[in-house]
N, C-alpha and C positions, 0 to 999 in steps of 0.2 A: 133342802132344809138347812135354814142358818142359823147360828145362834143370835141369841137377843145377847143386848149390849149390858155387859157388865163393870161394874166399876172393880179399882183395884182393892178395893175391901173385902177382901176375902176372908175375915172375921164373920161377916157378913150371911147369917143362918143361907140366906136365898144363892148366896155363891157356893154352895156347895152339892153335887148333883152328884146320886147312885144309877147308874144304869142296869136298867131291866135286861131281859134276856133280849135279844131281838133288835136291841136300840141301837142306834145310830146316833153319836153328836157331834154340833162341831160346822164349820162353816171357813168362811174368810171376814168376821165381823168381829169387832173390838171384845175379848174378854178378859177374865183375872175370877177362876175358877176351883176349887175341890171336885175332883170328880174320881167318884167310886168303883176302880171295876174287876172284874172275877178273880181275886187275890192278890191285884196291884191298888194301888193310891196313886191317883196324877193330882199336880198342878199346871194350869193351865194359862198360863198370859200371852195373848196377844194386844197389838197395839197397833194400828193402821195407820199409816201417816199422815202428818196433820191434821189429825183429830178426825178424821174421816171413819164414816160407820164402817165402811169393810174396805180391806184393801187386799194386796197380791199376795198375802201366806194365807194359805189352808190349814186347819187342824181337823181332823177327826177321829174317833175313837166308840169301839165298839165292842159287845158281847155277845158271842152265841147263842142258840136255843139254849143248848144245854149248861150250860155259865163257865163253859172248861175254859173258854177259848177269848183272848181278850185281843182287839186289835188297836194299834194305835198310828196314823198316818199325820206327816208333818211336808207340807209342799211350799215352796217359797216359788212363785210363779212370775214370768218375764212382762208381767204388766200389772196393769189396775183395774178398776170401774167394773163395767155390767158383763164384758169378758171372763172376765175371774171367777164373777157370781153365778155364771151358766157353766162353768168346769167345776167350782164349788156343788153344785146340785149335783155335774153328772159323777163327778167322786162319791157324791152321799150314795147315788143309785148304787154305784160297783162295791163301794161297801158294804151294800145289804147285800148285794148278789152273790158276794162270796164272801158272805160272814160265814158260814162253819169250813171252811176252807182252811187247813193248816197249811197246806204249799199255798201260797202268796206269789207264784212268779207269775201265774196268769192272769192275775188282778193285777200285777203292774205292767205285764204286757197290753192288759187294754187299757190301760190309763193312760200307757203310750201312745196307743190310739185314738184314743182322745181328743189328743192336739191334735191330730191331723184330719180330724173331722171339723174341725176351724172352731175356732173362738175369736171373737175381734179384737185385735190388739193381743194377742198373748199367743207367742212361738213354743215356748218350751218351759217346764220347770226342772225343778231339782229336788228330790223325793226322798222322804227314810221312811219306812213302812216296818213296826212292829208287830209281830204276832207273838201273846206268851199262851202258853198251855200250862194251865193250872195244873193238873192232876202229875205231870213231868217236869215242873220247876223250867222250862226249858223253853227260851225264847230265839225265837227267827227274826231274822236281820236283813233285809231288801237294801239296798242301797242306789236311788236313780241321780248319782254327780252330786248328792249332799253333802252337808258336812258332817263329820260321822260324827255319833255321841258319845258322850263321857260316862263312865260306868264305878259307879263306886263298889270296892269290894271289901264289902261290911268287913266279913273275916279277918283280913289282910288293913282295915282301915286303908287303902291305897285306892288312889283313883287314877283310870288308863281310859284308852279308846276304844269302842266296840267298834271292829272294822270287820268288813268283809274276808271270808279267805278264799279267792275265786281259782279254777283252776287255772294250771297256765294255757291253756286252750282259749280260754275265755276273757284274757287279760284285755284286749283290742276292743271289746264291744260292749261286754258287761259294764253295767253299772255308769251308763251314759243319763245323764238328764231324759226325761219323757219328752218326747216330742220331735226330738233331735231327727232319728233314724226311724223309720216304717220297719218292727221286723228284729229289733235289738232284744235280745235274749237277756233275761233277767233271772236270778238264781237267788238263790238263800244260805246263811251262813246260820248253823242252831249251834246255841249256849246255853251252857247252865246256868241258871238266875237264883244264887242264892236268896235266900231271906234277908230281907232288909236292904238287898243289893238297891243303887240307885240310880238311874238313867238320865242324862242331861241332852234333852233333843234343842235344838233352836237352830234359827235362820241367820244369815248372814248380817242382817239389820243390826244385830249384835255384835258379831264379831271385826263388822268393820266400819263400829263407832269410830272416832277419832276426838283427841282431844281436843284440850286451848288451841295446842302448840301444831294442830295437823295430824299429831301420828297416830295412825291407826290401831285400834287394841289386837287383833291377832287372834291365832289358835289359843296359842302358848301362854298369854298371856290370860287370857279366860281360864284358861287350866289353870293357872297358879289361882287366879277368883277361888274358882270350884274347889281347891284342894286349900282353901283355907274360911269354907262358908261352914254352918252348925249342918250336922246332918240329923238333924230330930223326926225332921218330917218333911213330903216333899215341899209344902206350904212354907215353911220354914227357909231351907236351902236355896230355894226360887227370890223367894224377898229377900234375900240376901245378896244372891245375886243382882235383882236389880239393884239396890242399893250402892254397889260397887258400880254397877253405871251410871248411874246418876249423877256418881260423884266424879267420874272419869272422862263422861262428856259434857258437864258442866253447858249446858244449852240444849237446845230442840232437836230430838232425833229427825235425821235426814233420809232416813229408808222407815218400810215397814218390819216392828221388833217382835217375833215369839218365842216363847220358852214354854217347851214341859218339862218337868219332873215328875219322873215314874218311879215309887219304888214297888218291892217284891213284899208281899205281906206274910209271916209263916202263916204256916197250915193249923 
């Protein structure tokens, strides 16, 4: 299941989507979305390369039967084309498969399997996998060799990394890209997610825009973006960010670009 192509107007009544209980959304196809789910707010932009309807990052995101349970996956995948869009499906499957699943390590253990049930043209990706539970404020954190996200802490007005805390047993294996290894042990790190807290997931397309002058934008320096964008809404924060790359890589992105922002909605 993929999504339909949306433009970046997300003023736009049609760009903004609630999810049912049960639902699944989300794809590797062009968006710029609102999307509603069981006590969070996402914004959703992806952008495929050279104006291409789908390309190598994945988004999906989902709700349980009971609405407790919200999931949010972000894949930046080692290739493109009709490859991508048959791992895009078989993601949508394991989605539903274990949508009321709050451990998430065996959905990315078989995601890792995945790849090596072959895709054409596509070895491995690189994975963040969010699970929040509404009724615990308390969100889980998967980590497959992504780049970790940025977490604003409304309280505190300060924004840091949500990273993994793996134990040292696990330090060699854990937290490899999918695809890589048959058999790599995947784990979860749970946080507290206050109210209004706000999550910056995105792909590398972003961070390693590069200017006029060649140089690359970085972690560090998207961090200073992010700690100096409006945080209103996640709608808000997201176009802001773009904006700052727009004007940073001044020409035609050269990878495929996604960003969500998630915040924490009170009760």
């Amino acid at each position: 299941m993929l999504t339909a192509g949306h433009s970046r107007e997300t003023s736009d009544p049609l760009s903004s989507h609630a999810l049912a209980c049960t639902e699944v959304w989300g794809g590797n196809r062009r968006a710029a979305a609102s999307v509603a789910l069981s006590g969070m707010i996402a914004w959703v932009y992806s952008n495929p390369l050279d104006g291409a309807a789908a390309g190598g990052d994945l988004h999906f995101l989902s709700v349980c039967d009971q609405g407790i349970l919200s999931r949010v996956v972000l894949a930046d995948v080692s290739g493109h084309g009709q490859g991508v869009s048959s791992l895009a499906d078989r993601l949508h499957w394991l989605m539903r498969k274990h949508i009321e699943a709050w451990d998430q390590s065996e959905f990315v253990r078989e995601l890792n399997l995945a790849f090596h049930h072959g895709a054409a043209g596509v070895e491995y990706a690189t994975a963040v996998v969010l699970g929040y539970y509404r009724t615990k404020g308390l969100l889980a954190l998967t980590n497959a060799g992504h780049l970790p996200p940025l977490w604003y802490h409304h309280a505190d007005r300060f924004w840091g990394w949500l990273e993994e805390s793996p134990s040292p047993s696990a330090r060699q294996v854990a937290g490899l890209p999918v695809g890589l290894i048959r058999g790599t042990d995947y784990h979860q790190t749970a946080v507290a997610l206050a109210p209004y807290d706000i999550l910056v997931l995105y792909t590398d397309g972003i961070t390693e825009a590069r200017d006029s002058s060649g140089a690359e934008l970085g972690r560090e320096q998207f961090r200073e973006w992010v700690s100096d964008v409006p945080v209103d809404s996640p709608h808000v924060t997201g176009e802001a960010l773009l904006d700052h790359l727009t004007s940073f890589r001044k020409g035609p992105p050269d990878d495929d670009e996604t960003l969500i922002v998630l915040q924490r909605l009170p009760e």
